[in-house]
MOPAC internal coordinates of N, CA, C and O (Angstrom, degrees):
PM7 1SCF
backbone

  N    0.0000 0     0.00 0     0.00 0    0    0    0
  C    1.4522 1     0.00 0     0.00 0    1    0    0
  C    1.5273 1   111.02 1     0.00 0    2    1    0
  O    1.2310 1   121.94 1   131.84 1    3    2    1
  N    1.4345 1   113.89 1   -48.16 1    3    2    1
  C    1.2328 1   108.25 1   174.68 1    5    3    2
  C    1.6212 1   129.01 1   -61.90 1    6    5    3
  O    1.2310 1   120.18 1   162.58 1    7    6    5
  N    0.9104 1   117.26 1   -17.42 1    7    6    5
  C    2.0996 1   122.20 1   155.92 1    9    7    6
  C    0.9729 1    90.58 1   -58.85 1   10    9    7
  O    1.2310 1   117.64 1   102.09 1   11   10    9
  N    1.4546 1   122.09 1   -77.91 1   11   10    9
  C    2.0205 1   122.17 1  -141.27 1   13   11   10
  C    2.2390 1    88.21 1   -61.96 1   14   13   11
  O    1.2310 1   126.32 1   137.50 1   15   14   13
  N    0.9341 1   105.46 1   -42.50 1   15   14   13
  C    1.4987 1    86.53 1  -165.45 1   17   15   14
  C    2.1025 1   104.20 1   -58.30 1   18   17   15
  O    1.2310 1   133.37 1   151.90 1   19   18   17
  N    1.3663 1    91.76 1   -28.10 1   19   18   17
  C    1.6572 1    89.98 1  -170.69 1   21   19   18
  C    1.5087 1   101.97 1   -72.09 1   22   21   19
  O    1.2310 1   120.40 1   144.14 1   23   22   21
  N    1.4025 1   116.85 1   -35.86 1   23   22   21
  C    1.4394 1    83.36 1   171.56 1   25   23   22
  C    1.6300 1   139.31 1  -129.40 1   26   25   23
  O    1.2310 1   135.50 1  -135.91 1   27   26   25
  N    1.5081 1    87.62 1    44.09 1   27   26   25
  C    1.4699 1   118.51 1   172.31 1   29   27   26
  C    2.0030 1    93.79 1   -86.43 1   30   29   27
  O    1.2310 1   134.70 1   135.51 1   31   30   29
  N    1.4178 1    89.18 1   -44.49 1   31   30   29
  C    1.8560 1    78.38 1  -168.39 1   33   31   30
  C    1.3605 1    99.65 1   -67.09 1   34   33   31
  O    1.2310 1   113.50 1   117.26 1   35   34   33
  N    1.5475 1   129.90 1   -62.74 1   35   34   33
  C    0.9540 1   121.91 1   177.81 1   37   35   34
  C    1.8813 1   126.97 1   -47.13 1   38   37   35
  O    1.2310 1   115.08 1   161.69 1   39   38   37
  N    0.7926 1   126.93 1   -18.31 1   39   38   37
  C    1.9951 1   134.93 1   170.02 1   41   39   38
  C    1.3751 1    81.56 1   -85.79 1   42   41   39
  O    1.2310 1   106.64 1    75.50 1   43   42   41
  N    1.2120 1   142.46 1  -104.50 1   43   42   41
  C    1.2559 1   141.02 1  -122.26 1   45   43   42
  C    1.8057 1   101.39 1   -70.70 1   46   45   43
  O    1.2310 1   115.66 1   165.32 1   47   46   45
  N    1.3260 1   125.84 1   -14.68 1   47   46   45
  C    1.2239 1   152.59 1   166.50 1   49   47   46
  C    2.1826 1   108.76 1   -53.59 1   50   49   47
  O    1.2310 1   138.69 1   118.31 1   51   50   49
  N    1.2341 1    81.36 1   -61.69 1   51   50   49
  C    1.4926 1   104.75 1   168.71 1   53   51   50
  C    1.6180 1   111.32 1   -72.22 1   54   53   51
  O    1.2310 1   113.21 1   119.80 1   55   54   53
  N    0.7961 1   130.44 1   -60.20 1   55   54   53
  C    1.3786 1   128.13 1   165.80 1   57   55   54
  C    1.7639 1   129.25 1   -29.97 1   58   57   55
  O    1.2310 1   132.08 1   142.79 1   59   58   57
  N    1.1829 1    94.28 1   -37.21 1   59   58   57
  C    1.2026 1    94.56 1   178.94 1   61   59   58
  C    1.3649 1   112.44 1  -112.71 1   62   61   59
  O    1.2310 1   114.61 1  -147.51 1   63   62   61
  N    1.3092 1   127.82 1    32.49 1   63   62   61
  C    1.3886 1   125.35 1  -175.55 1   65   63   62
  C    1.3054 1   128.07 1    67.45 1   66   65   63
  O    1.2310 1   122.36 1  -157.30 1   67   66   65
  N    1.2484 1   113.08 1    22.70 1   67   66   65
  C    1.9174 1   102.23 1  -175.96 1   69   67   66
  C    1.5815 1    93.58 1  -112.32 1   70   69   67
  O    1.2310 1   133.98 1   -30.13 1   71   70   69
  N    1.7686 1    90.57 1   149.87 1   71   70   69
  C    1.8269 1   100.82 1   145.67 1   73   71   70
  C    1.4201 1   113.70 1   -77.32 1   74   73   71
  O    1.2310 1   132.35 1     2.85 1   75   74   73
  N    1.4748 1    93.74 1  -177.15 1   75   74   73
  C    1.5566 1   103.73 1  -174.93 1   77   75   74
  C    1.6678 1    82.27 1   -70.78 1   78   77   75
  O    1.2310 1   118.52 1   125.19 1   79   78   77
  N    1.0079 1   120.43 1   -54.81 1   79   78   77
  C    1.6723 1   121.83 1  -154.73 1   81   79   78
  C    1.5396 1   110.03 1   -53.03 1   82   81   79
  O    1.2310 1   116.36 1   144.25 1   83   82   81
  N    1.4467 1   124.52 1   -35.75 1   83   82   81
  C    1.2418 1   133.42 1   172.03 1   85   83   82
  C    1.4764 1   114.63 1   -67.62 1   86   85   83
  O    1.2310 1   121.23 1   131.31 1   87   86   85
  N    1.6980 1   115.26 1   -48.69 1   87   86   85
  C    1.1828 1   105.60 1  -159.98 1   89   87   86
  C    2.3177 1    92.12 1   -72.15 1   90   89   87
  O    1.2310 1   118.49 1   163.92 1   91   90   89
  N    0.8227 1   120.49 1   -16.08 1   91   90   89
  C    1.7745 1   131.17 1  -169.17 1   93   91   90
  C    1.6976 1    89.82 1   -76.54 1   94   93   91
  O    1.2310 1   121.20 1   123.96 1   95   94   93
  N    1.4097 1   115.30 1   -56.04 1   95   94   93
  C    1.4182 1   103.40 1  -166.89 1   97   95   94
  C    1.7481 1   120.55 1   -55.68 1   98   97   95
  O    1.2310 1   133.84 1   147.32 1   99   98   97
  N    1.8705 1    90.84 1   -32.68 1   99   98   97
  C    1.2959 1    85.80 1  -165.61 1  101   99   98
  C    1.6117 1    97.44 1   -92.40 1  102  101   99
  O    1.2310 1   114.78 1  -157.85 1  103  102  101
  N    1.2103 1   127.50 1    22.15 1  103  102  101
  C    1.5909 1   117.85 1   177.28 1  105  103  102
  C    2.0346 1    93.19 1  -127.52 1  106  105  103
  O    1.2310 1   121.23 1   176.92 1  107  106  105
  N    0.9012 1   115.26 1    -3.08 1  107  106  105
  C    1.8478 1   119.30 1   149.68 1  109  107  106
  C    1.9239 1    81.54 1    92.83 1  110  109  107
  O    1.2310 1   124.64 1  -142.39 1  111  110  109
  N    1.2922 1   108.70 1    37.61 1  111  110  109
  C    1.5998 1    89.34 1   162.30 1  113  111  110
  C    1.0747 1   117.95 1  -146.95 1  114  113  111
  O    1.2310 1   113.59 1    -6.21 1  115  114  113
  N    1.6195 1   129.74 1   173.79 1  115  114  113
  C    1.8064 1   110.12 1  -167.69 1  117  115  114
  C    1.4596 1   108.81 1   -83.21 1  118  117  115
  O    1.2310 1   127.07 1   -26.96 1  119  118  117
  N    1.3320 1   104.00 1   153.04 1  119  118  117
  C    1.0026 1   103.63 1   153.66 1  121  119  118
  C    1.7511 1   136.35 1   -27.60 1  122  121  119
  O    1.2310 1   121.05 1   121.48 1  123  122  121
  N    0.6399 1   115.60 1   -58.52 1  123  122  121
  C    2.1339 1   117.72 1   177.22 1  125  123  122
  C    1.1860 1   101.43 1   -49.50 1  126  125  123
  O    1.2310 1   117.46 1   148.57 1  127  126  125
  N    1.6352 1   122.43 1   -31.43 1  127  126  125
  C    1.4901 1   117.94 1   176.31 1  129  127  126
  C    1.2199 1   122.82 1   -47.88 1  130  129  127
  O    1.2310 1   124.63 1   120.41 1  131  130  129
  N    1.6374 1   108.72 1   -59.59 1  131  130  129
  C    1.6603 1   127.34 1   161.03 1  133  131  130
  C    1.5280 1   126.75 1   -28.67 1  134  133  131
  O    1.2310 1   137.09 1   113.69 1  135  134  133
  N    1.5241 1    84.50 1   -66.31 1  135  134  133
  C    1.5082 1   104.28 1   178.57 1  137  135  134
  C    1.8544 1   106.40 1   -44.48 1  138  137  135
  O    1.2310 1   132.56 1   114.72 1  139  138  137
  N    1.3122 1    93.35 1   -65.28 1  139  138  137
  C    1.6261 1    90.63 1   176.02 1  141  139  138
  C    1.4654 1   145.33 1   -54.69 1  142  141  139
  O    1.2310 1   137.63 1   154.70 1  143  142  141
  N    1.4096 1    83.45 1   -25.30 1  143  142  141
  C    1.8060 1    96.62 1   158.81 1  145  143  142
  C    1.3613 1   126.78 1   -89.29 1  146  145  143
  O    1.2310 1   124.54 1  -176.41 1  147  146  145
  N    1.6668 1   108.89 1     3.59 1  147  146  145
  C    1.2206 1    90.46 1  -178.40 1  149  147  146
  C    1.5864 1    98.73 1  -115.10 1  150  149  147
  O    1.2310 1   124.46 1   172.83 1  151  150  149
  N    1.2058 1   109.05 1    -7.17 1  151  150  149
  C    1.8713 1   125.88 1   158.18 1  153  151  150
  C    1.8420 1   114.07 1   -62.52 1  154  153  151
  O    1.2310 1   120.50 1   160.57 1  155  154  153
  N    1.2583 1   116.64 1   -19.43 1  155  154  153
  C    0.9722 1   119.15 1  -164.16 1  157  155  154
  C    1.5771 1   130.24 1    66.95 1  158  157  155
  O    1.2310 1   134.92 1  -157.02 1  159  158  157
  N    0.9907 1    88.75 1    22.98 1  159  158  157
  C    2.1702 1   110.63 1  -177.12 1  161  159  158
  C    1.7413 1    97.05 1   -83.28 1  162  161  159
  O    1.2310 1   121.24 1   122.49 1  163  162  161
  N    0.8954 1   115.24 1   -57.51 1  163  162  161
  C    1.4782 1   114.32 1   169.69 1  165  163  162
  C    1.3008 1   129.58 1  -151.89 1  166  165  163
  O    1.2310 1   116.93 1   -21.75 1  167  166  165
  N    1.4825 1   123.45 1   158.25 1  167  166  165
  C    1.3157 1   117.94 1   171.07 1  169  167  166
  C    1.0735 1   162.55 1  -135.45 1  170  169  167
  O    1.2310 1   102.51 1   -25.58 1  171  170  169
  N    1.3659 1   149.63 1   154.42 1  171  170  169
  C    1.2001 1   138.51 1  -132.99 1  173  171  170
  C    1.2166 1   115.55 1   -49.54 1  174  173  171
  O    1.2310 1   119.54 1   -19.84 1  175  174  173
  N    1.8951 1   118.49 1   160.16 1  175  174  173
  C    1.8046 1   111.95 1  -179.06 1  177  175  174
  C    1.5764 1    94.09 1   -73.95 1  178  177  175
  O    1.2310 1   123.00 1   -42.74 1  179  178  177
  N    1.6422 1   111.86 1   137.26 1  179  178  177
  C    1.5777 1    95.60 1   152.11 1  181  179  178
  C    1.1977 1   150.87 1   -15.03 1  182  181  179
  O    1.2310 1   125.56 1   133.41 1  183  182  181
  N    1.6919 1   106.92 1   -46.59 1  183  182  181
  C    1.3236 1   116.91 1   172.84 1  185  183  182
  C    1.3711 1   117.36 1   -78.99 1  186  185  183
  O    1.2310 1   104.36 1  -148.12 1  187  186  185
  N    0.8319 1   146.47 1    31.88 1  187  186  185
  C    1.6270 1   169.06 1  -140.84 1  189  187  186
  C    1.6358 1   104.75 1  -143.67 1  190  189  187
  O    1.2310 1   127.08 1   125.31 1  191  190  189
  N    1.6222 1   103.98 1   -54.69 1  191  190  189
  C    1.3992 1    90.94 1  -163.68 1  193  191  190
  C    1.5890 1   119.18 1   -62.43 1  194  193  191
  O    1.2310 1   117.24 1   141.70 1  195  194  193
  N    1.5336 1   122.86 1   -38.30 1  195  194  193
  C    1.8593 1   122.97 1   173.44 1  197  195  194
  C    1.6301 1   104.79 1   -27.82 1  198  197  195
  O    1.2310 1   128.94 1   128.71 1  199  198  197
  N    1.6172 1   100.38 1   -51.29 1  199  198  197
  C    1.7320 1   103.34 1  -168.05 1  201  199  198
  C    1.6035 1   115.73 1   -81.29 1  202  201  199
  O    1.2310 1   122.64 1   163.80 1  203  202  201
  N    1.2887 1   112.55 1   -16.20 1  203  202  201
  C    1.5554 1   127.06 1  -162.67 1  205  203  202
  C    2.2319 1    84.40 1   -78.20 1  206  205  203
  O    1.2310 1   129.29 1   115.98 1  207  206  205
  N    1.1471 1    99.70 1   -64.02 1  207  206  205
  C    1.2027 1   117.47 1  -150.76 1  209  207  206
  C    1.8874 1    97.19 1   -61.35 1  210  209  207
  O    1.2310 1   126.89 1   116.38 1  211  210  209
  N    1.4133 1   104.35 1   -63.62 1  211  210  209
  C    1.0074 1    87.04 1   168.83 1  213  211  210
  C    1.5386 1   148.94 1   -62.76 1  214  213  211
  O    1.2310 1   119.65 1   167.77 1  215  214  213
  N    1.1773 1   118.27 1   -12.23 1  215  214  213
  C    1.6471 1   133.62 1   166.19 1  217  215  214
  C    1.3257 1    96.65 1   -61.03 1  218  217  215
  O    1.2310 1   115.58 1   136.48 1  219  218  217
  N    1.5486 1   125.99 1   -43.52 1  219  218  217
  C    1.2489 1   118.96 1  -169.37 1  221  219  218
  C    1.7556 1   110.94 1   -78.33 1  222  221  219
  O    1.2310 1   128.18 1   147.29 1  223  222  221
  N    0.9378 1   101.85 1   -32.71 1  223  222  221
  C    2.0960 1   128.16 1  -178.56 1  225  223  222
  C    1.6374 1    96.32 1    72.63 1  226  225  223
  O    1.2310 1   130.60 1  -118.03 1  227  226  225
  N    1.3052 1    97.15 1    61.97 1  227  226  225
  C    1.7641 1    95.32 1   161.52 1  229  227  226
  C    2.1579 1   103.56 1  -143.52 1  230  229  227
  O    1.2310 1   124.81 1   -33.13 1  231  230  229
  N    0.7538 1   108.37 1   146.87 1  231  230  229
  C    1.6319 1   123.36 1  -174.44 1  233  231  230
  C    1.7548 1    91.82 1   -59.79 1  234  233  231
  O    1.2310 1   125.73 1   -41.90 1  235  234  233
  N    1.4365 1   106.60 1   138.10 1  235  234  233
  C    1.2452 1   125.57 1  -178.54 1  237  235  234
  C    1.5941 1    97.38 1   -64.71 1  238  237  235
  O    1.2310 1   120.20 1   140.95 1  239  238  237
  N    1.1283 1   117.22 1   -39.05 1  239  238  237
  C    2.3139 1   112.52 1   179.12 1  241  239  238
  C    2.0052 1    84.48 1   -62.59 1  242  241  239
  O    1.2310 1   109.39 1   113.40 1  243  242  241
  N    1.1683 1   137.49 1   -66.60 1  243  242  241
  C    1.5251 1   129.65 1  -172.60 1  245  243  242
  C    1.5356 1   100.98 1   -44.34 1  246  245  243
  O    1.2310 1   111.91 1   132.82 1  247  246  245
  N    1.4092 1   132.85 1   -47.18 1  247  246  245
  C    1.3823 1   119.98 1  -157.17 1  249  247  246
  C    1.3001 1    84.93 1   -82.08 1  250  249  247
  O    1.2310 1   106.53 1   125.21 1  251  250  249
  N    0.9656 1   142.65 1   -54.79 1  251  250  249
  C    1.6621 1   136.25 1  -160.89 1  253  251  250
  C    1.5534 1   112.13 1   -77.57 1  254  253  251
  O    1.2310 1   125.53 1  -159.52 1  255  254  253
  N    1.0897 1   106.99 1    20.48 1  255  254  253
  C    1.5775 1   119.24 1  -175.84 1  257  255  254
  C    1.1127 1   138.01 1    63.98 1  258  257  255
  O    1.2310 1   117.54 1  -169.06 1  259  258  257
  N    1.4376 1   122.29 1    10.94 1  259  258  257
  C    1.5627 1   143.73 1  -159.29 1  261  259  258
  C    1.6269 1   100.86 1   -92.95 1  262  261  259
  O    1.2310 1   126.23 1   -62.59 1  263  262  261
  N    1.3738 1   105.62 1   117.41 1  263  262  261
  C    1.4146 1   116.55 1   176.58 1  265  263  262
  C    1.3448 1   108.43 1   -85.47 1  266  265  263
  O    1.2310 1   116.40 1   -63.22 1  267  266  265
  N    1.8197 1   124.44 1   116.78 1  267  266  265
  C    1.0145 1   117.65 1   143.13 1  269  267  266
  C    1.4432 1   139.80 1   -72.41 1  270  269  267
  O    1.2310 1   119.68 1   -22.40 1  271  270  269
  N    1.2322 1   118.21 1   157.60 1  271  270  269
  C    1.4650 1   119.52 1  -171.98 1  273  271  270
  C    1.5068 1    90.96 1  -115.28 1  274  273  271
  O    1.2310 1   117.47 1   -28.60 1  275  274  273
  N    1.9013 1   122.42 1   151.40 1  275  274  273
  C    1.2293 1   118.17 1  -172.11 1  277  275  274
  C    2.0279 1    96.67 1  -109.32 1  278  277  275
  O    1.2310 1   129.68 1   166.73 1  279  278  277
  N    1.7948 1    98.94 1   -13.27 1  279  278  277
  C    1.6513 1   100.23 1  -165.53 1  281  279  278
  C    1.3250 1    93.71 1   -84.00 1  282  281  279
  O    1.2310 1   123.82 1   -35.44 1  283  282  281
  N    1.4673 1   110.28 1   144.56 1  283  282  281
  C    1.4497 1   109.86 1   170.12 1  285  283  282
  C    1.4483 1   119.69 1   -93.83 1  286  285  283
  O    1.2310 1   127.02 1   -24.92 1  287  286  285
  N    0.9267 1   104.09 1   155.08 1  287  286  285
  C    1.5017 1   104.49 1   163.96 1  289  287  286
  C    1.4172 1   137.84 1  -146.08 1  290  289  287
  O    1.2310 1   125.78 1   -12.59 1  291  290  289
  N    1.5978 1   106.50 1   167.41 1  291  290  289
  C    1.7052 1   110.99 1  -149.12 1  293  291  290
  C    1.1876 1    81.10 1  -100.42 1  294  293  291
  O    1.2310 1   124.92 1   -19.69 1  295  294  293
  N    1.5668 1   108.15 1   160.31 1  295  294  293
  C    1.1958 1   134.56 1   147.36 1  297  295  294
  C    1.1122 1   145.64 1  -120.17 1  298  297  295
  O    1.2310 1   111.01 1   -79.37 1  299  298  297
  N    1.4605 1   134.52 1   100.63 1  299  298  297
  C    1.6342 1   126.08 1  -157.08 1  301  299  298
  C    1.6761 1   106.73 1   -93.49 1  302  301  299
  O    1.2310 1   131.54 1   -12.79 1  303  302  301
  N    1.7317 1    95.32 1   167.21 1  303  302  301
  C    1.1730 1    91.33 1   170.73 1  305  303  302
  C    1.1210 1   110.04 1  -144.51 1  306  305  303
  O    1.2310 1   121.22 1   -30.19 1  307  306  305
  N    1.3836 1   115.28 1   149.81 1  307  306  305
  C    1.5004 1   118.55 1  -160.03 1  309  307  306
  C    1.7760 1   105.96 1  -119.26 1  310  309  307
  O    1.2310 1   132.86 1   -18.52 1  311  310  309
  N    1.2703 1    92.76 1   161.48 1  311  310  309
  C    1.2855 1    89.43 1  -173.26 1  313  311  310
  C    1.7675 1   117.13 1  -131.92 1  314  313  311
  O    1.2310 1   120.10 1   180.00 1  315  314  313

């Protein structure tokens, strides 16, 4: 998990036009913080992700790499 988050933040980071330094200012932390999470050296506080995710505008299961599926499915049971 910790890769896919480094470079989900970093792509979706890029995507929307920010530096590391911008996307840190506007989430109240330094820059090296960023940097490091998107190196995979360390990672963000939990409470980070509501604000992380949304600056980026992708669902915290997308930033953390979790594929949703939209088809549902049944499950039987046999006996």
């Amino acid at each position: 998990m910790k890769g896919e988050l480094a470079k989900n933040i970093c792509r979706y980071r890029k995507e929307k036009g920010l530096t590391q330094e911008e996307l840190a200012r506007k989430l109240g932390v330094t820059f090296q913080a960023v940097s490091k999470w998107e190196t995979a050296q360390t990672l963000p506080d939990i409470t980070l992700l509501p604000g992380l995710s949304q600056l980026l505008d992708i669902s915290i299961d997308k930033l953390l790499g979790y594929v949703s599926y939209d088809k549902q499915i049944t499950i039987y049971e046999t006996s």
